[in-house]
N, CA, C and O atoms as a CHARMM CRD file, in Angstrom:
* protein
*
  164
    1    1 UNK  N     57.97800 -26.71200 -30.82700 PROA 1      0.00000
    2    1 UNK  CA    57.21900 -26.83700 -32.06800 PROA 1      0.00000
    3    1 UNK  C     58.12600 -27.37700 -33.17500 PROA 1      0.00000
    4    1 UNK  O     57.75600 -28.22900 -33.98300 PROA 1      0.00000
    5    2 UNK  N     59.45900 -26.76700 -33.15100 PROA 2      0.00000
    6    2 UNK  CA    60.42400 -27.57500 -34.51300 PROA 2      0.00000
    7    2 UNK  C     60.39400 -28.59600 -34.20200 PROA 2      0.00000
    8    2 UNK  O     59.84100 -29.25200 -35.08400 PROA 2      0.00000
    9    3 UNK  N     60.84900 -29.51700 -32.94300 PROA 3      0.00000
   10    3 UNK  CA    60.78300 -30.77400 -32.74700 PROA 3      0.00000
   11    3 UNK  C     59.23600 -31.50400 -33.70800 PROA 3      0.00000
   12    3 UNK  O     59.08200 -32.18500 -34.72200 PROA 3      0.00000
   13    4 UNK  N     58.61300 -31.06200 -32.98300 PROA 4      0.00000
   14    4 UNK  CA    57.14100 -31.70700 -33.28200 PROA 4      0.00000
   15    4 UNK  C     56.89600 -32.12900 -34.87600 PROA 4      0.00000
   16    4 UNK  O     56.35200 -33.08800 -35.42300 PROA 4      0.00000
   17    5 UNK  N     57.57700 -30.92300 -35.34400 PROA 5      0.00000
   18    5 UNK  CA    57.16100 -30.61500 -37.01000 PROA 5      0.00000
   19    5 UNK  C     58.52600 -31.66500 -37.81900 PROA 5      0.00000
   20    5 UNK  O     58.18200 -32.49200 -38.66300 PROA 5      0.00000
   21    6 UNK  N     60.22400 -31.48400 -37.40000 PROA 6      0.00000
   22    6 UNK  CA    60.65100 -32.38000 -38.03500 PROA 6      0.00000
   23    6 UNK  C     60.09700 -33.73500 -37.50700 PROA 6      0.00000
   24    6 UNK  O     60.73100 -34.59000 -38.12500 PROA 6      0.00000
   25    7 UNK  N     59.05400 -34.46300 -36.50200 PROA 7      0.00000
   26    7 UNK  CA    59.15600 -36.03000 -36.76000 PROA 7      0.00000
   27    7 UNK  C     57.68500 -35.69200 -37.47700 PROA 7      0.00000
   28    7 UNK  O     57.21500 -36.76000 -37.86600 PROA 7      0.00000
   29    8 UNK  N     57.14000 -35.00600 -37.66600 PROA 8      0.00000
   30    8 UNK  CA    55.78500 -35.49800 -38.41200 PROA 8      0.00000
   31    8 UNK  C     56.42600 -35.51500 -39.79300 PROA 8      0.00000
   32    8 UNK  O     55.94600 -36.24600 -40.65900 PROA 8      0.00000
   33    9 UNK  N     57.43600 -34.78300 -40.03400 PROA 9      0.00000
   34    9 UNK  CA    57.69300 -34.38400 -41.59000 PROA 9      0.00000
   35    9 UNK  C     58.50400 -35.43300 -42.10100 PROA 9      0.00000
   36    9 UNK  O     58.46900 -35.72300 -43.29600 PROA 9      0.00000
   37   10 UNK  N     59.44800 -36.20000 -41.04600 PROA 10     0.00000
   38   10 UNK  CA    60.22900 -37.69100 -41.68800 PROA 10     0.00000
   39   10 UNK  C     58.79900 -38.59800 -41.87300 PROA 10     0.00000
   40   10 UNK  O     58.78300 -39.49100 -42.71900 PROA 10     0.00000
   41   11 UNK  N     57.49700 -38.29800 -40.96700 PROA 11     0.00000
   42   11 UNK  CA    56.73700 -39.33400 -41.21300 PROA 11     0.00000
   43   11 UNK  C     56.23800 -39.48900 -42.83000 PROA 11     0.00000
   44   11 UNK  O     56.19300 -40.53400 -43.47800 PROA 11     0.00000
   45   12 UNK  N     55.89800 -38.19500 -43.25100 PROA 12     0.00000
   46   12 UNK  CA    54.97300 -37.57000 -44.11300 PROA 12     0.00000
   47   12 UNK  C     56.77600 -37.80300 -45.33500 PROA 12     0.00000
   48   12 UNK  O     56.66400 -38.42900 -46.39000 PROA 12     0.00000
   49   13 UNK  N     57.64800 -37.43400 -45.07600 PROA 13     0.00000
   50   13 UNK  CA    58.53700 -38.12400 -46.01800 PROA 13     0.00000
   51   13 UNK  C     58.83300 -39.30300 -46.98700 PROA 13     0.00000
   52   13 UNK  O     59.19600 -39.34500 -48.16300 PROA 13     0.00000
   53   14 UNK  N     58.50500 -40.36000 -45.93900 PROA 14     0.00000
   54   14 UNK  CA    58.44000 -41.39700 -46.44900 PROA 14     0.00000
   55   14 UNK  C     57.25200 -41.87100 -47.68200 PROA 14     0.00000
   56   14 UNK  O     57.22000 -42.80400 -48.48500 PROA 14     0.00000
   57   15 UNK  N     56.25800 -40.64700 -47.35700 PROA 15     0.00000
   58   15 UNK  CA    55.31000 -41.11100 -48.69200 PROA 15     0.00000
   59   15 UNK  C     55.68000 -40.45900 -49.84800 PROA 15     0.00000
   60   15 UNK  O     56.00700 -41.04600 -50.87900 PROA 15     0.00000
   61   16 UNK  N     55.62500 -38.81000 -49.65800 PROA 16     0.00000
   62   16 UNK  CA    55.87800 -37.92200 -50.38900 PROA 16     0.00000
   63   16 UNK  C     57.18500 -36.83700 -50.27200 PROA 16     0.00000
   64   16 UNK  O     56.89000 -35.64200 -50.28900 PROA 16     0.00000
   65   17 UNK  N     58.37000 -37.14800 -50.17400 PROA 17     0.00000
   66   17 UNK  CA    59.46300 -36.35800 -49.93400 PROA 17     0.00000
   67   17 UNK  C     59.83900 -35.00900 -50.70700 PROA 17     0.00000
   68   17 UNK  O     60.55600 -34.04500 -50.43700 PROA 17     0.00000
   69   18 UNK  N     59.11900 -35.33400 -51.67800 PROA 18     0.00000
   70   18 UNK  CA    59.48400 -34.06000 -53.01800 PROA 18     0.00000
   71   18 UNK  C     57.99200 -33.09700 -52.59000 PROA 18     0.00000
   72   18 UNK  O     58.20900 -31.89600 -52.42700 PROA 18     0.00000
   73   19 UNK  N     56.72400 -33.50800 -52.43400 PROA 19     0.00000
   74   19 UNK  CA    55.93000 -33.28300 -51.84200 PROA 19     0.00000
   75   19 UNK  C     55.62300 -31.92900 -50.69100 PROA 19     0.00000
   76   19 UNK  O     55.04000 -30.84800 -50.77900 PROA 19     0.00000
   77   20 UNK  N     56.40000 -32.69600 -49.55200 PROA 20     0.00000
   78   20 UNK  CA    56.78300 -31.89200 -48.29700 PROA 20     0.00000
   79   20 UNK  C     57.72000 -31.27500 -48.14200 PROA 20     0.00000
   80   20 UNK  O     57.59400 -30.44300 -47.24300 PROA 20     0.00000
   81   21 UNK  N     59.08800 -31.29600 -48.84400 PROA 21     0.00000
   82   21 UNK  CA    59.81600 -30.56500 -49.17900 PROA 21     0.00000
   83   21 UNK  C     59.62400 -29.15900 -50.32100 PROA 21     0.00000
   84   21 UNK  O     60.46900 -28.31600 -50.62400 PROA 21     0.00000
   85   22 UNK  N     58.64400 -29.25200 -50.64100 PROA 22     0.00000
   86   22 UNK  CA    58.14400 -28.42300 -51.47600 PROA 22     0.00000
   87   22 UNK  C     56.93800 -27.15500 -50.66700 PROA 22     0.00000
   88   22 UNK  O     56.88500 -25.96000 -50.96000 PROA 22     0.00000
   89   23 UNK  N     56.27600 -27.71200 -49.86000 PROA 23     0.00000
   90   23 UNK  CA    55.28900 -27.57300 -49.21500 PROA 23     0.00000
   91   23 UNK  C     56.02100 -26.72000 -48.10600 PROA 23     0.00000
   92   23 UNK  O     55.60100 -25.62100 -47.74500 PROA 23     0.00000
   93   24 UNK  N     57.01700 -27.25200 -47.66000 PROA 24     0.00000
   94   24 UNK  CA    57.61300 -26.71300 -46.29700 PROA 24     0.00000
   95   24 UNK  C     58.47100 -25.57300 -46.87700 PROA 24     0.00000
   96   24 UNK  O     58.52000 -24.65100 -46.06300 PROA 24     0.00000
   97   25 UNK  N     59.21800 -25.29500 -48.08800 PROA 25     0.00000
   98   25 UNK  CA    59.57100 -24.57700 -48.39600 PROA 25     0.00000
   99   25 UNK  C     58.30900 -23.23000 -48.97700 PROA 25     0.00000
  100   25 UNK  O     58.57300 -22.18800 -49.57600 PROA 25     0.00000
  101   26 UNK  N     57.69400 -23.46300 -48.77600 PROA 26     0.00000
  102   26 UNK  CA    56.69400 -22.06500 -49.60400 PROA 26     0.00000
  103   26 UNK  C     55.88200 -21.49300 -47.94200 PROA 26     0.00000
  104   26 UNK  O     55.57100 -20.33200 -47.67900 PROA 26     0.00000
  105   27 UNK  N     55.73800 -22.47200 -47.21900 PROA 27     0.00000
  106   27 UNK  CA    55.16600 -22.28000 -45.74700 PROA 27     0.00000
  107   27 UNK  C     56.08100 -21.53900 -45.24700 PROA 27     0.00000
  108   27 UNK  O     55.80300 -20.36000 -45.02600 PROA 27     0.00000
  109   28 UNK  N     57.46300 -22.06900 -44.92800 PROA 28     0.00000
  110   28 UNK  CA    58.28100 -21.03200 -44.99300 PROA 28     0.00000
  111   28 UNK  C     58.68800 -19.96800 -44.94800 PROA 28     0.00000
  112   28 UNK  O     59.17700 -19.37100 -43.98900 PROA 28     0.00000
  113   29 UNK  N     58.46800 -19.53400 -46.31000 PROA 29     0.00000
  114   29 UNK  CA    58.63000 -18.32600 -46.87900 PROA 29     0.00000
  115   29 UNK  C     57.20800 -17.81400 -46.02800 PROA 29     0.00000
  116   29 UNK  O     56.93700 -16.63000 -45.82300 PROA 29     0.00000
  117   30 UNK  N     56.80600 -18.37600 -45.81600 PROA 30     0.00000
  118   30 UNK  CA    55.21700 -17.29300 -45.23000 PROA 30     0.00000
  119   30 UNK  C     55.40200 -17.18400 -43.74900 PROA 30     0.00000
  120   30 UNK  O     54.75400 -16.18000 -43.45500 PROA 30     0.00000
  121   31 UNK  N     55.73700 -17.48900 -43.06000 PROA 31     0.00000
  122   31 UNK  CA    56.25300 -17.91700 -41.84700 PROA 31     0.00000
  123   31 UNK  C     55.04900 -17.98400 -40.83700 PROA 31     0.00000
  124   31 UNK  O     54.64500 -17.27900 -39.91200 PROA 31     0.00000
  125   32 UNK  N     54.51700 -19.60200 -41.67200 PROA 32     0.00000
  126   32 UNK  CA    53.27800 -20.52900 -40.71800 PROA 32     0.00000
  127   32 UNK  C     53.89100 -21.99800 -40.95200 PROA 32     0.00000
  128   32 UNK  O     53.23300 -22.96500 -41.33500 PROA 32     0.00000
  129   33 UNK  N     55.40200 -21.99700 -40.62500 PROA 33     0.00000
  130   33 UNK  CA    55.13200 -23.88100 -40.84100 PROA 33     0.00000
  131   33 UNK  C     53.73800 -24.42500 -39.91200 PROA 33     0.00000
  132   33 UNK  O     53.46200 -25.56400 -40.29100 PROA 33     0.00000
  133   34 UNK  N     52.93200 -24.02400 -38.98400 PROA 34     0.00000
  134   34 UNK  CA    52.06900 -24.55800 -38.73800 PROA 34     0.00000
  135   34 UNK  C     51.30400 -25.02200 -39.85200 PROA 34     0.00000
  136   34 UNK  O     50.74600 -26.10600 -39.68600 PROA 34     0.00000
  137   35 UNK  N     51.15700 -24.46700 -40.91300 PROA 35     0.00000
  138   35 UNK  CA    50.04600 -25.00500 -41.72200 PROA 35     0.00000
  139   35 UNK  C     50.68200 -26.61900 -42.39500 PROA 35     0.00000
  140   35 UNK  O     49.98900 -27.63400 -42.46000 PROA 35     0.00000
  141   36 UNK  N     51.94600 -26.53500 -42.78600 PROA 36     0.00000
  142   36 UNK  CA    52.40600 -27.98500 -42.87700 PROA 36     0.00000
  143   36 UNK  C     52.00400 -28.94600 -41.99800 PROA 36     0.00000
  144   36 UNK  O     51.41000 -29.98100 -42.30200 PROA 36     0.00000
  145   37 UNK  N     52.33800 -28.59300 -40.88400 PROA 37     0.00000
  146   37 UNK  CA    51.83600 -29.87900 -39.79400 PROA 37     0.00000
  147   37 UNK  C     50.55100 -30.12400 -39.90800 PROA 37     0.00000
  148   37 UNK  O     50.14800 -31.20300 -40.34200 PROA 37     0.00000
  149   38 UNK  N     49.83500 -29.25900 -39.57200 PROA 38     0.00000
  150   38 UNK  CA    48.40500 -29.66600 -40.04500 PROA 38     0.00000
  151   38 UNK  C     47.79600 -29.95300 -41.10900 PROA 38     0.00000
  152   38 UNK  O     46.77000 -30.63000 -41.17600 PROA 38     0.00000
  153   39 UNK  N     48.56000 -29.31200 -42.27800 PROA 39     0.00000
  154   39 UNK  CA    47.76700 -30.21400 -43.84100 PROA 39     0.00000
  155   39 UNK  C     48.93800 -32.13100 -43.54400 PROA 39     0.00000
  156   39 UNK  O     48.53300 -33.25900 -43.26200 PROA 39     0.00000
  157   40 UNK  N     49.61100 -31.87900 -43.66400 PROA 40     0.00000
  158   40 UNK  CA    50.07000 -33.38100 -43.30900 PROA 40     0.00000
  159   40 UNK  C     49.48700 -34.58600 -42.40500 PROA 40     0.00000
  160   40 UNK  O     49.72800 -35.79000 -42.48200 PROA 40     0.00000
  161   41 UNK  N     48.68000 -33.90700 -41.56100 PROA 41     0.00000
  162   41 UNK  CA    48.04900 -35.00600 -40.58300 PROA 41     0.00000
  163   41 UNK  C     46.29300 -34.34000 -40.80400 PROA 41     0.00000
  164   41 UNK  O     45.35100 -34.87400 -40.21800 PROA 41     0.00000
């Protein structure tokens, strides 16, 4: 699953980096990075 989530997140980088870096940090803290991957795609 980390694999999966860092290449969607260089994808989703390139638009919004401050964005998903923001996003992935509060998911995080909740401990569902699933929900990143899926609001991103």
């Amino acid at each position: 699953d980390t694999n999966e989530a860092a290449v969607d997140e260089n994808e989703t980088t390139t638009e919004e980096p401050a964005a998903v870096e923001e996003q992935e940090e509060q998911v995080e803290n909740v401990s569902q990075p699933i929900v990143v991957v899926k609001r991103n795609q």
